[in-house]
VOLO-251736 format. One line per field, with one value per atom (N, C-alpha, C): x, y, z; residue number from 1; residue in one letter. Coordinates in nm, 4 decimals. Layout:
% residues N
X <- X; ... $
Y <- Y; ... $
Z <- Z; ... $
nr <- NUM; ... $
rest <- a; ... $
END
This chain:
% residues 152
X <- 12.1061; 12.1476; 12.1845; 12.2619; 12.3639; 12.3103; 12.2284; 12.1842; 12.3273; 12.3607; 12.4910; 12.3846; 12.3974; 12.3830; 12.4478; 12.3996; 12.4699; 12.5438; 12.6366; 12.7271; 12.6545; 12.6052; 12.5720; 12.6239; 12.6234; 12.7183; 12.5949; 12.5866; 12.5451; 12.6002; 12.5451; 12.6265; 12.6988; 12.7710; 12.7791; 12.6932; 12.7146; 12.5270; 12.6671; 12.6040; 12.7347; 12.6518; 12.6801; 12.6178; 12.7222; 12.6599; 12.7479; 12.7015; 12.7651; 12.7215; 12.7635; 12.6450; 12.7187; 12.7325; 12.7661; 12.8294; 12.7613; 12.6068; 12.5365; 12.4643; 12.5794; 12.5743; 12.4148; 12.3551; 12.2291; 12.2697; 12.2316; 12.2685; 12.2031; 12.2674; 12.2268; 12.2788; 12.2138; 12.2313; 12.2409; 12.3320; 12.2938; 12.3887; 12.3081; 12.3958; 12.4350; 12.5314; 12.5842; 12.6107; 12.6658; 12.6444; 12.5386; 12.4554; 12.3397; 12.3703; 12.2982; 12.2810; 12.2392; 12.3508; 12.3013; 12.1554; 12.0698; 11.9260; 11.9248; 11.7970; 11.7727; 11.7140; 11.7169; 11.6401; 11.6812; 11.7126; 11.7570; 11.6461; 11.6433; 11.5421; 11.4409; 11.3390; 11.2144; 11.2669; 11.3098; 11.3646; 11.4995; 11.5697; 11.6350; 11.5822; 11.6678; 11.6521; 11.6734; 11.6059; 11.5755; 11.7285; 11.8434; 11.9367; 11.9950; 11.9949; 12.0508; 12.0404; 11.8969; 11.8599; 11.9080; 11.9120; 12.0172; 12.1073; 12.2029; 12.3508; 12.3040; 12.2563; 12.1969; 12.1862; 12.1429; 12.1424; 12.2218; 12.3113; 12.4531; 12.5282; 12.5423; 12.6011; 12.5962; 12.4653; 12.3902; 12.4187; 12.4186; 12.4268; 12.6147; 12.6986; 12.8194; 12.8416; 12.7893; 12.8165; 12.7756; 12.6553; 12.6111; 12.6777; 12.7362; 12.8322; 12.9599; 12.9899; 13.1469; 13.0707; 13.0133; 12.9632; 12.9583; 12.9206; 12.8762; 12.9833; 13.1174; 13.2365; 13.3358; 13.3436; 13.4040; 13.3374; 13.2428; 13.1609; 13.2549; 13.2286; 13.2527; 13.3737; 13.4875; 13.6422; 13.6720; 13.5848; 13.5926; 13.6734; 13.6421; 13.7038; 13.6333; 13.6709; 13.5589; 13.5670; 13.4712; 13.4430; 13.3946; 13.4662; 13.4055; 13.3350; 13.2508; 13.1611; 13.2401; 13.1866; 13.2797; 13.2004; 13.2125; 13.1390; 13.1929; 13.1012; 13.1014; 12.9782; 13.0959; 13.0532; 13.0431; 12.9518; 12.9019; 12.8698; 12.9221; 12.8934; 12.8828; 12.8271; 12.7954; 12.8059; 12.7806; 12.7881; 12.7092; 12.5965; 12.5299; 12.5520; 12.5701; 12.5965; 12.5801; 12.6831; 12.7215; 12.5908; 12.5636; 12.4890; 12.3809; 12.2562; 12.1374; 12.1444; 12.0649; 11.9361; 11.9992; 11.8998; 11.9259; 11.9799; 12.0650; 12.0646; 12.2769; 12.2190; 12.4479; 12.5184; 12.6415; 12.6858; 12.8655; 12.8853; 12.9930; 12.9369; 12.9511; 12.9514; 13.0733; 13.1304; 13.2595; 13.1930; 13.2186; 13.1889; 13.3648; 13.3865; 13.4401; 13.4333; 13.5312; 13.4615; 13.5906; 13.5916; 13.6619; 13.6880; 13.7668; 13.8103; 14.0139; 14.0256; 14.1403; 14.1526; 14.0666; 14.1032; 14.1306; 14.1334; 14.2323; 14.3827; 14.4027; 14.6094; 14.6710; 14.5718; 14.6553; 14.5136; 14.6735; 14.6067; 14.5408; 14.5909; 14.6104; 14.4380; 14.4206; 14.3002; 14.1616; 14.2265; 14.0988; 14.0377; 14.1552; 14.0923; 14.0727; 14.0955; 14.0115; 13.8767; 13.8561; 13.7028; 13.6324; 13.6963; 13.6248; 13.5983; 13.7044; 13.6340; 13.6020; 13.5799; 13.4636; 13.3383; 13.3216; 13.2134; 13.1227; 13.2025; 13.2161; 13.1260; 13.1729; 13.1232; 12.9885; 12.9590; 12.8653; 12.7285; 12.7815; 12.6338; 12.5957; 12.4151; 12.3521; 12.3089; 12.2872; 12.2968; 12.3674; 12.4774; 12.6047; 12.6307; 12.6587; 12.6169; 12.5528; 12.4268; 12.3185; 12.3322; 12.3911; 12.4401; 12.4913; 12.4487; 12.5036; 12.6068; 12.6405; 12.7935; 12.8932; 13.0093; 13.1544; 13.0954; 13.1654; 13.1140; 13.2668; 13.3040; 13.4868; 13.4482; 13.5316; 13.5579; 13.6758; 13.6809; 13.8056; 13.8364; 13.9313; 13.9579; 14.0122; 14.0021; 14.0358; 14.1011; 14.2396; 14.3162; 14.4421; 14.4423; 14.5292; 14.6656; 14.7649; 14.9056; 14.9221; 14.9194; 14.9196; 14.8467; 14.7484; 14.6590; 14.6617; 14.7170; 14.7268; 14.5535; 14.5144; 14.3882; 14.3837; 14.3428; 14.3303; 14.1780; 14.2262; 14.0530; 13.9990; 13.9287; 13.8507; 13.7870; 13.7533; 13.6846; 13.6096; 13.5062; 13.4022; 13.3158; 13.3499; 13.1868; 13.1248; 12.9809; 12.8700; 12.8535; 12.8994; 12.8798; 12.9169; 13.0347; 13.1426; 13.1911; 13.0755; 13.0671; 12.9822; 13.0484; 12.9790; 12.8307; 12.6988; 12.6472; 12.6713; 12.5640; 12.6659; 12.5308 $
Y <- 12.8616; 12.8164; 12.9387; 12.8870; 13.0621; 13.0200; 13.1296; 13.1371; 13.1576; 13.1082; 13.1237; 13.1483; 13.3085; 13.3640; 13.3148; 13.2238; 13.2328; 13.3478; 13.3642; 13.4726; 13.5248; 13.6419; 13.6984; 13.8163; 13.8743; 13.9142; 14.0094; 14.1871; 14.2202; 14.3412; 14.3406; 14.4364; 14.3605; 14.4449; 14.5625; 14.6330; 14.8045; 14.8747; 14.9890; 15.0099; 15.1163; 15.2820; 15.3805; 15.5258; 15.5843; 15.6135; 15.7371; 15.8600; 15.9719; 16.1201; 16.1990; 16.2391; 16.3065; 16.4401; 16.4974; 16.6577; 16.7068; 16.7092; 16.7958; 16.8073; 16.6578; 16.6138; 16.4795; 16.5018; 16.3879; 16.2304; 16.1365; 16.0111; 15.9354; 15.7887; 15.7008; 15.5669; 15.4242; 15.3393; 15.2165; 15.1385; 14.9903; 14.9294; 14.7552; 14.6876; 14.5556; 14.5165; 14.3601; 14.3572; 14.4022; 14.4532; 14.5023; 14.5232; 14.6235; 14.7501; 14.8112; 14.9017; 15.0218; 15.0965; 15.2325; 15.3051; 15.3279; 15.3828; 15.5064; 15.5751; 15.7115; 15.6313; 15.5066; 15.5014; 15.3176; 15.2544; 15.1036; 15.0471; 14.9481; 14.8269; 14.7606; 14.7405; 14.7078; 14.5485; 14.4727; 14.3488; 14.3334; 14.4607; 14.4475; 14.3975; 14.3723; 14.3292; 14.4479; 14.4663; 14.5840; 14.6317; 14.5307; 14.5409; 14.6197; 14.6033; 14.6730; 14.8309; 14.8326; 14.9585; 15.0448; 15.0027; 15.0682; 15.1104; 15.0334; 15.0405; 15.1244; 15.1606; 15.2752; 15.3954; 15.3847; 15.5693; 15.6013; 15.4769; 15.5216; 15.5822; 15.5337; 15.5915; 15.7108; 15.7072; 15.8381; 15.9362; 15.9077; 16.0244; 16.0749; 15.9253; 16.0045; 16.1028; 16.0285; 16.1101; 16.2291; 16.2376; 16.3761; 16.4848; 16.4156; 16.4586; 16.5334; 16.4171; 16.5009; 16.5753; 16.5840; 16.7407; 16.8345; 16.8515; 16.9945; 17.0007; 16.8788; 16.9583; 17.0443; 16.9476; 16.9944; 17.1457; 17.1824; 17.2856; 17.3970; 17.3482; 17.4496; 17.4746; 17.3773; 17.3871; 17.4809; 17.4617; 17.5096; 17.4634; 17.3362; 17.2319; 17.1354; 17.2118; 17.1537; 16.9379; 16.8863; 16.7085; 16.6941; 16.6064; 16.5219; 16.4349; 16.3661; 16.2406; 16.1368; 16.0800; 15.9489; 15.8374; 15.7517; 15.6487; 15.5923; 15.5731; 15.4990; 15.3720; 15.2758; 15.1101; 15.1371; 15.0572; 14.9884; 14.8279; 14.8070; 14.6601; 14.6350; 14.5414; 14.5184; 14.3570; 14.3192; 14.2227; 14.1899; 14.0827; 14.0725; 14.0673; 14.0937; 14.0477; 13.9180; 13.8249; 13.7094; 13.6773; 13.7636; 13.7319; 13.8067; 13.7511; 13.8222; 13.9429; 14.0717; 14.0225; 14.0575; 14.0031; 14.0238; 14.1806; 14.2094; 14.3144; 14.3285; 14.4403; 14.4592; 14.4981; 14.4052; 14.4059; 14.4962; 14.5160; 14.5965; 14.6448; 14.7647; 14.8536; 14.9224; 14.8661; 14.8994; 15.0211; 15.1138; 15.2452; 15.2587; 15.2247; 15.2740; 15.3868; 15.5233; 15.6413; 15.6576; 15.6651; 15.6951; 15.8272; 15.8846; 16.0356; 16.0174; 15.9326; 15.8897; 16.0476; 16.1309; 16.2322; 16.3185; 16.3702; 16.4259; 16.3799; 16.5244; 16.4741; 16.4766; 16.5280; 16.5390; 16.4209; 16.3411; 16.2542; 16.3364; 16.3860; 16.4511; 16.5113; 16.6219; 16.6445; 16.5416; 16.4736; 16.3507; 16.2719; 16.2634; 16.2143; 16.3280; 16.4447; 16.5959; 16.5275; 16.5715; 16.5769; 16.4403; 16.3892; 16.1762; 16.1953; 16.2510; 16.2687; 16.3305; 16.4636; 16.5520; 16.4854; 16.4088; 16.3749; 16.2848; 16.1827; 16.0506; 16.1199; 16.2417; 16.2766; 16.3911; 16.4181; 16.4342; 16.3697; 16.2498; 16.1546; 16.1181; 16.1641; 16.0846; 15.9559; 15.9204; 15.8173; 15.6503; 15.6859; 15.6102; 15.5997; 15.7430; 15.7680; 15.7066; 15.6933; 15.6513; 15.4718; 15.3968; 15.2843; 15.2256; 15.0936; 15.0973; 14.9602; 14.9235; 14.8401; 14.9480; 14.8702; 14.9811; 14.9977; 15.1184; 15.1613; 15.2014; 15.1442; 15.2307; 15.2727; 15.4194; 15.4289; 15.4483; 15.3883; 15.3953; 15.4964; 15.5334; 15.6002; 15.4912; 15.4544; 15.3833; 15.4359; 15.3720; 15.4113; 15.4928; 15.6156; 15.7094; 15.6099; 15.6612; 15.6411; 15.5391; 15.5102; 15.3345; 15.2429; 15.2874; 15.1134; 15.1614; 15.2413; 15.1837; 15.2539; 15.2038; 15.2265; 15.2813; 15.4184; 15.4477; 15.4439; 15.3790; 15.3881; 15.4735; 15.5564; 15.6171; 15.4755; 15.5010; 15.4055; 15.4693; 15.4341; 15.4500; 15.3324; 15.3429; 15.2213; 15.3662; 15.3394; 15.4473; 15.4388; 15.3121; 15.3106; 15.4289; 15.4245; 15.4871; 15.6788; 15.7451; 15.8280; 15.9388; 16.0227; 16.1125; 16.1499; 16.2022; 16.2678; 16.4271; 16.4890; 16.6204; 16.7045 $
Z <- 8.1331; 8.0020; 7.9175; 7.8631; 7.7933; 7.6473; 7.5687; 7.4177; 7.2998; 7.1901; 7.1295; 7.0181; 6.9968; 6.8786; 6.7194; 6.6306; 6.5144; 6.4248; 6.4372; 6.3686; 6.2065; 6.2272; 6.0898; 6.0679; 5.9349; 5.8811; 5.7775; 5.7610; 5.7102; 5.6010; 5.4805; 5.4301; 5.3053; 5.2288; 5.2370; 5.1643; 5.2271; 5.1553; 5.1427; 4.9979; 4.9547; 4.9721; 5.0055; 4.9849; 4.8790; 4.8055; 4.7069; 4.7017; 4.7456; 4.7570; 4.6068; 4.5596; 4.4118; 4.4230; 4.3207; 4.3360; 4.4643; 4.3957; 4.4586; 4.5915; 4.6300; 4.7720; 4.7640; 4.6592; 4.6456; 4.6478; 4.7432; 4.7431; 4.7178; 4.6174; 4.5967; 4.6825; 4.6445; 4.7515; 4.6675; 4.7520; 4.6677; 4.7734; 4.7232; 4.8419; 4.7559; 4.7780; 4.7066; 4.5508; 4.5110; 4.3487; 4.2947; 4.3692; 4.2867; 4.2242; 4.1319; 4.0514; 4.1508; 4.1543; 4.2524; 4.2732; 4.3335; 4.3080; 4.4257; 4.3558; 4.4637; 4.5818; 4.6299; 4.7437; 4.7708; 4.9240; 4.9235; 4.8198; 4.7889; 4.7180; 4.8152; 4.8307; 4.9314; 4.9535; 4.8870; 4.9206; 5.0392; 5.0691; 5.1814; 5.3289; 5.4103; 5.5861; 5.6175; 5.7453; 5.8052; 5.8531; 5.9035; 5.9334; 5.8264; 5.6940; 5.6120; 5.5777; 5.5841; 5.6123; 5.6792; 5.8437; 5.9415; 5.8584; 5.7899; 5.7525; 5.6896; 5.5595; 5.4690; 5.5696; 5.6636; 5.7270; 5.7876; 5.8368; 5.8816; 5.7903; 5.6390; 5.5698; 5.4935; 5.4558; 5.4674; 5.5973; 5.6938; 5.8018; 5.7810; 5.7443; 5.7333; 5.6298; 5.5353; 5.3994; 5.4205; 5.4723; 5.4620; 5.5585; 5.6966; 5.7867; 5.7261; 5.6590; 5.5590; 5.4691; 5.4400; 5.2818; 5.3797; 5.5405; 5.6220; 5.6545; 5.7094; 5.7708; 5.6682; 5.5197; 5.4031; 5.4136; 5.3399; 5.3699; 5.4760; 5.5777; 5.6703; 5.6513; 5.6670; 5.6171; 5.5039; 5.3944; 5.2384; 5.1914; 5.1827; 5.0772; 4.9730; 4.8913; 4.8066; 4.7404; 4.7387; 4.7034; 4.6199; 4.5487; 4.4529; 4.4869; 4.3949; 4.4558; 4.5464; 4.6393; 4.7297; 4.7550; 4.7662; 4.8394; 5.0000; 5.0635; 5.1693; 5.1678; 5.2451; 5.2585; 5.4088; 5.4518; 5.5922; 5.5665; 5.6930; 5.7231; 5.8231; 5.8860; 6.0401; 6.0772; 6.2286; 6.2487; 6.3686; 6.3315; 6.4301; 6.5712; 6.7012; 6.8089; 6.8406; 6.9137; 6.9173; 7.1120; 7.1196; 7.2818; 7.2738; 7.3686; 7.3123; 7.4385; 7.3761; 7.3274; 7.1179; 7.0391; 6.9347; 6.8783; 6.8367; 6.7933; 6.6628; 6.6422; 6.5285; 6.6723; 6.6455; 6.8011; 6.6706; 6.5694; 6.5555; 6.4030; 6.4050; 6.2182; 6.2092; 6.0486; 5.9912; 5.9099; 5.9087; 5.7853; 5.7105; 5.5803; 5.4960; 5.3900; 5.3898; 5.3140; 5.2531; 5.1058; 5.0092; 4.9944; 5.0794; 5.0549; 4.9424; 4.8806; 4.8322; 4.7121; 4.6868; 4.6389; 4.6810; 4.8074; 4.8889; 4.9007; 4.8163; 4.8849; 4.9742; 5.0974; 5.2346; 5.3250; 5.3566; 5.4883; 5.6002; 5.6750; 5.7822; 5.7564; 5.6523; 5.6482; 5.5990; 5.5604; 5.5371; 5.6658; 5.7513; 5.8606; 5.9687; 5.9576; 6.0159; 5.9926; 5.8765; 5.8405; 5.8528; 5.8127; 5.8905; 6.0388; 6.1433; 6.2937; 6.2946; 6.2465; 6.2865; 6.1985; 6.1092; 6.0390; 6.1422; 6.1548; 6.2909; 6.4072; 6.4645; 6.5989; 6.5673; 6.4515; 6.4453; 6.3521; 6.3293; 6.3098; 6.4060; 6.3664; 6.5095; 6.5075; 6.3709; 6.3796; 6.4255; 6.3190; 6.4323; 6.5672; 6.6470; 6.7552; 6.8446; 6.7903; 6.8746; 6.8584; 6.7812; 6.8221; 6.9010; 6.9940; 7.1055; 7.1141; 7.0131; 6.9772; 6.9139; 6.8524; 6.8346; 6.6864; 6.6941; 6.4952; 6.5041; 6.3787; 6.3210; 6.2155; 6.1810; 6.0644; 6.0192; 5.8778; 5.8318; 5.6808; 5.6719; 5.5438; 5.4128; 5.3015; 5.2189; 5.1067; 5.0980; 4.9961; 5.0137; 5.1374; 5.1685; 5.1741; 5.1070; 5.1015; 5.1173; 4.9929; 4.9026; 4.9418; 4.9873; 5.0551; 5.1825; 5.3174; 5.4292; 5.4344; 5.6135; 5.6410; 5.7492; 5.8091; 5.9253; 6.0104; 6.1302; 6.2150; 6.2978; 6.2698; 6.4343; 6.4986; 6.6428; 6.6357; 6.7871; 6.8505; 6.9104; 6.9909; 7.1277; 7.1517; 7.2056; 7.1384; 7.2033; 7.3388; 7.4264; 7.5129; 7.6239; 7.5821; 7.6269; 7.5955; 7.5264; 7.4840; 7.5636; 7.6396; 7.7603; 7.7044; 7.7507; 7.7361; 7.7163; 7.6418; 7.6407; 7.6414 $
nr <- 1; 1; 1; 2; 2; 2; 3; 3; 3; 4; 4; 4; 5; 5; 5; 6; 6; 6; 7; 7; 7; 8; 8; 8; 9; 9; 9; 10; 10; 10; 11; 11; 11; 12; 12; 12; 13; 13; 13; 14; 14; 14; 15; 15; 15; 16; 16; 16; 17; 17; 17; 18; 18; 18; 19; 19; 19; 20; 20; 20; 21; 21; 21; 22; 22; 22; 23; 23; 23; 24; 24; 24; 25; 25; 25; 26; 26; 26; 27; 27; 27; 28; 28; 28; 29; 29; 29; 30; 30; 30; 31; 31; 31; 32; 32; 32; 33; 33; 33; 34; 34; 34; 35; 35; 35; 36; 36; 36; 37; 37; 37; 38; 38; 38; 39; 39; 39; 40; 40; 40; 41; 41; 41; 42; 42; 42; 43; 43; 43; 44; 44; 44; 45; 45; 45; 46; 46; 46; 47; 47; 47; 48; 48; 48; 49; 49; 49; 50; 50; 50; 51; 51; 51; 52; 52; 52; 53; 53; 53; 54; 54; 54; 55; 55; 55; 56; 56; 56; 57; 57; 57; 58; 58; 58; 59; 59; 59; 60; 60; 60; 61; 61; 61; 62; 62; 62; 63; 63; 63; 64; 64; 64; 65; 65; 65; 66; 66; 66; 67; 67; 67; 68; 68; 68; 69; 69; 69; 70; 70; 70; 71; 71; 71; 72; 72; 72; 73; 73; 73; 74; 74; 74; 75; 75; 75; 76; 76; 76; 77; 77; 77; 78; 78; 78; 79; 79; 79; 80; 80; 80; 81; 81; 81; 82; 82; 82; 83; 83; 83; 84; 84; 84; 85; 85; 85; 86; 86; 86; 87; 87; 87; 88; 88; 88; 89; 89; 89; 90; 90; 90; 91; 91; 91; 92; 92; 92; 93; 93; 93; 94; 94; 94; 95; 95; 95; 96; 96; 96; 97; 97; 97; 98; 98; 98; 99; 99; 99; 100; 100; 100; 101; 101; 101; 102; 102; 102; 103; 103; 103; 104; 104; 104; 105; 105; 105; 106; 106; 106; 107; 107; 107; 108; 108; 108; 109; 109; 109; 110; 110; 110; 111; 111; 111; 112; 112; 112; 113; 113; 113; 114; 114; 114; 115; 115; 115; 116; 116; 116; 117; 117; 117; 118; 118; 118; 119; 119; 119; 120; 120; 120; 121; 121; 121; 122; 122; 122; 123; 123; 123; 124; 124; 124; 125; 125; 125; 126; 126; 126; 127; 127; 127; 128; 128; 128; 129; 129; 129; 130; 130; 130; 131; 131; 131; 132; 132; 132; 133; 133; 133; 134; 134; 134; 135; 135; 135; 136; 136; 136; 137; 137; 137; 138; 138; 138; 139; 139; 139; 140; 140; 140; 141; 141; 141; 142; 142; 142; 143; 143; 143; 144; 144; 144; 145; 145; 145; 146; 146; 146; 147; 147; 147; 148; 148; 148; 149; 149; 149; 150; 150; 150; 151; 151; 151; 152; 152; 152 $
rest <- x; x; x; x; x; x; x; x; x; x; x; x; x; x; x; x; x; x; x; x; x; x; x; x; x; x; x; x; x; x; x; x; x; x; x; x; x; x; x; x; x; x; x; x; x; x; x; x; x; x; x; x; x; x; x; x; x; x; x; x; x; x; x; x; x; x; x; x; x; x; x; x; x; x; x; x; x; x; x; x; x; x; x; x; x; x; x; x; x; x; x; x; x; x; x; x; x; x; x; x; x; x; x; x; x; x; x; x; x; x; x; x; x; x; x; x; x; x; x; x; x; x; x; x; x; x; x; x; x; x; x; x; x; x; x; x; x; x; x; x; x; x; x; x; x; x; x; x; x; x; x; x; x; x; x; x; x; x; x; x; x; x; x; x; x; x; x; x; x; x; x; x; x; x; x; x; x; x; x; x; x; x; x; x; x; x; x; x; x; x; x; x; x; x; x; x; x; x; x; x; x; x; x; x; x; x; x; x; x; x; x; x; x; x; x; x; x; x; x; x; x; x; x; x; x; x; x; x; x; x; x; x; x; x; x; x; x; x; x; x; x; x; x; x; x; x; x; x; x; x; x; x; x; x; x; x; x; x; x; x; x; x; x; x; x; x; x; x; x; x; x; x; x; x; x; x; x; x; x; x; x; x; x; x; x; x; x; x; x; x; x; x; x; x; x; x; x; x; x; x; x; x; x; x; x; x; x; x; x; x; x; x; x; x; x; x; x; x; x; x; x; x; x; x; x; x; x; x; x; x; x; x; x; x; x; x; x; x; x; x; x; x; x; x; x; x; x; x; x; x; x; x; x; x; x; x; x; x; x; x; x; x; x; x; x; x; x; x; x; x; x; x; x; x; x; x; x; x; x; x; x; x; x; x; x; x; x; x; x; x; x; x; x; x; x; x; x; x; x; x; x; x; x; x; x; x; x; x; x; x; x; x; x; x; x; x; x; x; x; x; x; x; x; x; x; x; x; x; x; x; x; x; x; x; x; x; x; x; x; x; x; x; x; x; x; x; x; x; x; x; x; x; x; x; x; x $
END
């Protein structure tokens, strides 16, 4: 007998990185805070350190590049897996680098950000990320199944 997972849907949990690279969190219209709200699902949480691990990913590649950021936000969202065993069978990461004037380097630093979270990483459904806003609206994806990602 084959189990049919009900389709759930988590998110979105926003990260905002400020100057000084210090992040706040909020999810669903909430009021940004130094830390998620104790009333979240554990699922959400996840999403919170994914975004956290990117954010903080892009401040070390910027960094290293020497390019200096303004505050950004990144959104995560996920989606439960449709077959058991229970677990997020896909995470969308959205990161607002739209103050950068060059495409080309926004998504530099998004894949090098991407390939070094361990968090994300260590997920074992597809995680994309996308850039939001670059040249008029369009959206570009990295995208990743961990599965599929050599050991190193």
């Amino acid at each position: 007998m084959k189990i049919k997972i009900k389709p759930k849907l988590y998110g979105p949990v926003i990260v905002h990185s400020k100057d000084d690279g210090a992040l706040l969190y909020g999810s669903d219209g909430q009021t940004l805070a130094d830390s998620m709200p104790g009333s979240v699902l554990p699922a959400e949480l996840l999403l919170a350190s994914v975004g956290a691990c990117i954010a903080v990913s892009i401040r070390m590649v910027a960094d290293r590049m020497d390019i200096p950021l303004v505050p950004f936000d990144t959104e995560v969202r996920a989606a439960k897996a449709e077959t058991t065993p229970a677990r997020i069978g896909r995470v969308e990461i959205i990161v607002d680098l739209t103050f950068l004037d060059d495409a080309e380097l926004a998504m530099t630093i998004a894949a090098r950000a991407k390939s070094m979270c361990t968090v994300s990483n260590s997920l074992n459904g597809d995680v994309t990320l996308s850039l939001a806003g670059l040249n008029a609206g369009t959206t570009r994806r990295l995208s990743h199944s961990s599965r599929s990602v050599p050991n190193r």
